[in-house]
C-alpha positions in Angstrom: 100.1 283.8 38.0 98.1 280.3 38.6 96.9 278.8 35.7 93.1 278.5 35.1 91.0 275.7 34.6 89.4 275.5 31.2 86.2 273.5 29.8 86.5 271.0 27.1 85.4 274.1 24.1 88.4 275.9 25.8 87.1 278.7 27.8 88.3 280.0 30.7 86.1 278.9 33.6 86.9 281.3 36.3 88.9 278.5 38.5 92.5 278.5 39.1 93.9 275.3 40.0 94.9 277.0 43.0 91.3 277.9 44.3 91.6 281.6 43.0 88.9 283.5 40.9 90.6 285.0 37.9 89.2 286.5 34.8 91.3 286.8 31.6 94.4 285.9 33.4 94.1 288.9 35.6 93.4 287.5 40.0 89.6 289.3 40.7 90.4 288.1 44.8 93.0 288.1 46.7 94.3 285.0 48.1 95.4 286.4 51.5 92.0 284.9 53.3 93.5 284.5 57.0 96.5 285.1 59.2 97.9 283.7 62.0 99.0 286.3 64.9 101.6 285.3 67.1 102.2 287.5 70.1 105.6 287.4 72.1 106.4 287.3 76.1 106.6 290.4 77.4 110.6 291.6 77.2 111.3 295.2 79.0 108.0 295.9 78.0 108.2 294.9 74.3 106.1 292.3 72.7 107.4 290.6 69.3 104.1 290.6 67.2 104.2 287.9 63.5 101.6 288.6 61.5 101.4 285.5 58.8 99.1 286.0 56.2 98.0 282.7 54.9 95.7 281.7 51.9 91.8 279.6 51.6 94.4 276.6 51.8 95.5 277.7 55.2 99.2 277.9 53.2 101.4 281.2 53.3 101.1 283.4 50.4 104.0 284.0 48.3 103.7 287.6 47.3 103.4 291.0 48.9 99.8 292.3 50.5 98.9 295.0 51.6 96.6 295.1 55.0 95.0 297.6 57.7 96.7 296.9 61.4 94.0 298.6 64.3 94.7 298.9 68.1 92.0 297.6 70.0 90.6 298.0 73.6 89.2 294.2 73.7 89.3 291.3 71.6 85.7 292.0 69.5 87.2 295.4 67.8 84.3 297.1 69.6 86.2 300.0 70.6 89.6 301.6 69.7 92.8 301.7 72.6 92.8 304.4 74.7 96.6 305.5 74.2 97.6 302.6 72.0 100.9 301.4 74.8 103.5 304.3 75.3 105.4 303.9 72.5 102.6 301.6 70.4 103.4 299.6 67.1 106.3 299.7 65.4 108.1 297.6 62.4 110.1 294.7 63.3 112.2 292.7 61.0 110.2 292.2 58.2 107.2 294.0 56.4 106.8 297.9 56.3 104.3 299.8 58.5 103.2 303.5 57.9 100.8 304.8 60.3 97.3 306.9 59.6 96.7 307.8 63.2 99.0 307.4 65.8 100.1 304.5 67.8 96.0 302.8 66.6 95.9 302.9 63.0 98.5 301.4 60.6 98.9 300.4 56.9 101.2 297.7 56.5 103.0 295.4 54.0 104.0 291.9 54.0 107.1 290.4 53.4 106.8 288.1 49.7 106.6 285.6 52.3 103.4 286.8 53.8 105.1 287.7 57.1 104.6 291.1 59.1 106.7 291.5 62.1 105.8 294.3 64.9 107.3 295.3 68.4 104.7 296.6 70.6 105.6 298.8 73.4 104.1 299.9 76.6 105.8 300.9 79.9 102.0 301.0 81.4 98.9 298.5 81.4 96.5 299.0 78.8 94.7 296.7 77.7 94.7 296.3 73.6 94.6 293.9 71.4 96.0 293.8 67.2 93.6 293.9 64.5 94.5 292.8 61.1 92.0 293.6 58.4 92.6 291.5 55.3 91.6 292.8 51.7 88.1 290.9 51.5 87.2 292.8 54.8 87.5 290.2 58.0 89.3 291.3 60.9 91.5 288.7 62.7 92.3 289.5 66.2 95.6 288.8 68.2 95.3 287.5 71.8 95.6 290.5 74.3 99.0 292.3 74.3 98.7 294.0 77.5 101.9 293.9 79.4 102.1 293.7 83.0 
């Protein structure tokens, strides 16, 4: 739990010395700010997906979070994937993944590390792209993961 600042009479200010709000030692926002999504080369039509989820420091965070994972038809999140690749998302090495609607919409967990590692599969074309939506709301988008 990071310690927060204090004023000279003692009280709690609202500052941790780590950047986070937190009121009466309880964190009021989440850390997890930003991620990083790394998208693999094409393997027998596999992509390796790492989803690092990173704090306002740009630093990994160093506990669990939960986050939303969409399949997108472009880069701007303006509409969903089509099929969402033949086979779609699945869990990699680290994380857990349960999906809410099939091969577009995912719930997922990090790693205590921050880390969230996928496969994506698609014997076709389609174009889509990863959307991660972090707890305060932003979406970060991955670079396209059609395959060829």
């Amino acid at each position: 739990m990071p310690e927060a600042l204090t004023s000279i009479h003692g009280r709690k200010l609202g500052l941790a010395k780590d950047n986070s709000l937190v009121s009466n030692g309880l964190q009021v926002t989440s850390p997890a700010v930003d991620a990083t999504i790394t998208v693999g080369a094409e393997a027998a039509d596999a992509r390796a997906i790492t989803i690092q989820l990173k704090d306002a420091t740009g630093k990994a965070i160093a506990y669990r979070e939960l986050v939303d994972v969409f399949v997108f038809a472009d880069a701007a999140g303006a509409a969903f994937a089509t099929t969402g690749g033949s086979t779609g998302i699945a869990i990699g090495a680290s994380g857990a993944l349960l999906t809410s609607v099939a091969k577009k919409s995912f719930v997922a967990t990090s790693t205590t590390t921050g880390v969230i590692a996928l496969t994506w599969t698609d014997t076709g074309t389609e174009a889509a792209y990863l959307g991660v939506r972090l707890p305060s709301g932003r979406i970060v988008f991955s670079s396209a993961l059609t395959n060829a």
